[in-house]
C-alpha positions as CSV (number, residue, x, y, z in Angstrom):
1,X,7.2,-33.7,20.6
2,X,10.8,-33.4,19.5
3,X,10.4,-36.6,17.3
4,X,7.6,-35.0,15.2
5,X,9.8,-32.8,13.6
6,X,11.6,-34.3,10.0
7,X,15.3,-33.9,10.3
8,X,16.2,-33.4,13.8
9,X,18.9,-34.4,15.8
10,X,17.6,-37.0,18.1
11,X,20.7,-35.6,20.8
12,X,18.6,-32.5,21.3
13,X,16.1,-32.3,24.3
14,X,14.0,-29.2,24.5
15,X,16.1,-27.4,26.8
16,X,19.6,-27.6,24.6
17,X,17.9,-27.3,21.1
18,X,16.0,-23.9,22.8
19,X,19.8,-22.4,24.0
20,X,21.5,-23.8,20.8
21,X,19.0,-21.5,18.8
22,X,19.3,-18.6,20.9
23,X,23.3,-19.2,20.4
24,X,22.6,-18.9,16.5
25,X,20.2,-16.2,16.8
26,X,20.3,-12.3,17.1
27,X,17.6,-9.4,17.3
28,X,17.0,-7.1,14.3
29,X,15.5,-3.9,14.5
30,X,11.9,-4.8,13.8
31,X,11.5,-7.5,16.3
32,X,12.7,-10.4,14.4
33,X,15.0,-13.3,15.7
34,X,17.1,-13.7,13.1
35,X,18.8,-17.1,13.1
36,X,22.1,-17.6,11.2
37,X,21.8,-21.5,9.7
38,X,24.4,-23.8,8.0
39,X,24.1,-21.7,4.4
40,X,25.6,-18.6,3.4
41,X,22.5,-17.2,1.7
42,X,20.2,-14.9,4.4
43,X,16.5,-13.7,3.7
44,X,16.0,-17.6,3.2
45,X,14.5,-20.2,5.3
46,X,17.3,-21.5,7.2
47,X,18.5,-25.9,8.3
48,X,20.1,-26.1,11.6
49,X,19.8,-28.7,14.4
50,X,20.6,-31.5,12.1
51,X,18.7,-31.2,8.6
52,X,15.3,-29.5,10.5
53,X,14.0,-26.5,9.6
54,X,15.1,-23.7,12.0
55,X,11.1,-22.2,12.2
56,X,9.7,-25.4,12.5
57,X,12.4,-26.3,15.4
58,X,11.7,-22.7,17.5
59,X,8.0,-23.0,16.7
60,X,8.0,-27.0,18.9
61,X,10.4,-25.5,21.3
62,X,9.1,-21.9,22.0
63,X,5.5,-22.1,21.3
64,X,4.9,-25.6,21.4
65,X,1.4,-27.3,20.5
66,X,3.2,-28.8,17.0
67,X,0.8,-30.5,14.2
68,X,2.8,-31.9,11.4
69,X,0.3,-31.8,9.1
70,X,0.3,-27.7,9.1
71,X,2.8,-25.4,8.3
72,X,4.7,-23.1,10.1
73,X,3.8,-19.5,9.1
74,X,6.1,-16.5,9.2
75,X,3.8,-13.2,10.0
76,X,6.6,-10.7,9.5
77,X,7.4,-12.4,6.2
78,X,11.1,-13.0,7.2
79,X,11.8,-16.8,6.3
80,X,14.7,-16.8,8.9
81,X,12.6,-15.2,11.4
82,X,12.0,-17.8,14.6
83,X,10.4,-14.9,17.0
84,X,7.9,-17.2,18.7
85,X,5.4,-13.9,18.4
86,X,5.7,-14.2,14.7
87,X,5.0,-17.8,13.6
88,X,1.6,-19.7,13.9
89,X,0.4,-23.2,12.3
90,X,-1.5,-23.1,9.1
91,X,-2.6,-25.4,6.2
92,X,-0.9,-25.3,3.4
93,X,-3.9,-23.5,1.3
94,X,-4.1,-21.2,3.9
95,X,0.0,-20.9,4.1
96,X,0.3,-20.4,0.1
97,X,-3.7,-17.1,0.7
98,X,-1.4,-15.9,3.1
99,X,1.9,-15.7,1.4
100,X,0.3,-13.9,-2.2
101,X,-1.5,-11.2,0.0
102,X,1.5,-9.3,1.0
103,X,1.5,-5.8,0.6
104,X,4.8,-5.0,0.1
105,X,7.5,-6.9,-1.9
106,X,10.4,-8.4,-0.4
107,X,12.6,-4.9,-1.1
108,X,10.2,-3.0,0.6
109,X,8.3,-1.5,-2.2
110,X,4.5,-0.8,-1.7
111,X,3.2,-3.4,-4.5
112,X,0.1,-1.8,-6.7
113,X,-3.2,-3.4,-7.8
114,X,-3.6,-4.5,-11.5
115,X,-6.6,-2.8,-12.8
116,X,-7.5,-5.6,-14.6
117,X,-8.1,-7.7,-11.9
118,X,-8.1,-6.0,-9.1
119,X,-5.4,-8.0,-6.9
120,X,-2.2,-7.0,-5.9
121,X,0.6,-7.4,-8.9
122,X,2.6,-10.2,-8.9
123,X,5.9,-8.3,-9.5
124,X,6.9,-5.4,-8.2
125,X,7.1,-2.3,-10.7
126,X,9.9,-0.3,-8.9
127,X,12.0,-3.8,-8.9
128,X,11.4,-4.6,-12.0
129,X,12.6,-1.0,-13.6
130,X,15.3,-1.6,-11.4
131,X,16.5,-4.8,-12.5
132,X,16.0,-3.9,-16.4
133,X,18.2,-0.9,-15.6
134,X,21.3,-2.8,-13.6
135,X,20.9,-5.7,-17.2
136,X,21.0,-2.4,-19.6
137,X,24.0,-0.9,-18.0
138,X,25.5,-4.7,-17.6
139,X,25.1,-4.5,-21.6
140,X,26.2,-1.1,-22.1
141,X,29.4,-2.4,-20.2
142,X,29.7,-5.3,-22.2
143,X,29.1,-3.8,-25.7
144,X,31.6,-1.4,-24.4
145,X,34.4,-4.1,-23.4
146,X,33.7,-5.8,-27.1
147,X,34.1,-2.6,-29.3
148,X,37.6,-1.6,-26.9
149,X,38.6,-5.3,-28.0
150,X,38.3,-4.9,-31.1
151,X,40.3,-1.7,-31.2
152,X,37.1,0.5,-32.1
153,X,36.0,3.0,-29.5
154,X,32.7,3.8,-28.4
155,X,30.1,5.5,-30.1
């Protein structure tokens, strides 16, 4: 079953590639495993256990049953996530339905429906007023740092 799995370590067996993802796992507050991988980056899908995919590793160990032609699934929506409870085999049709049906964004926000269509928006409002605010001040700042440079001071 192990040898299914692209980028493996053939030294693992079951047994140590089950404890050395406990070891790099830790429980958050909503019921997620949480595994720390080799990057620094989190809220990402993580490599560990050679160059395998940390899901797809805890989905042949804990769950077992492991088709390589599906994908592994997150329910919660957490990509580093390898709860057993949370991750199910899908196709990759399926897996993309899934993924655009959210509805909430990745910050949390409850996402509204376009009137136009009548599916959820693609981007979040709230984030994206947000972001446009942060790059406005980041320009304020700069305009600011150009005029003091020049020996002029701000309007």
């Amino acid at each position: 079953m192990l040898s299914q799995v692209t980028g493996l370590s053939r030294h693992f067996t079951e047994d140590t590639l089950r404890a050395y993802l406990l070891a790099r796992s830790t429980r958050a507050g909503n019921g997620c495993l949480m595994v720390r991988g080799y990057g620094s980056r989190r809220g990402v899908h993580q490599k560990l256990a050679g160059r395998a995919w940390a899901h797809i590793a805890a989905y042949v160990v804990f769950v077992g049953g492991y088709d390589p032609t599906l994908e592994v699934h997150h329910d919660c929506g957490a990509p580093d996530c390898i709860e057993p409870t949370h991750l199910r085999q899908l196709s990759h049709a399926a897996n993309c339905r899934e993924r655009t049906r959210r509805p909430r964004c990745r910050n949390g926000h409850e996402r509204e429906t376009d009137p136009a269509t009548g599916r959820l928006r693609r981007i979040c409002r709230t984030c994206n007023r947000l972001a446009q605010q942060r790059w406005r001040e980041r320009q304020a700042a700069e305009v600011a740092a150009a005029r003091a440079a020049y020996g002029r001071r701000p309007c």
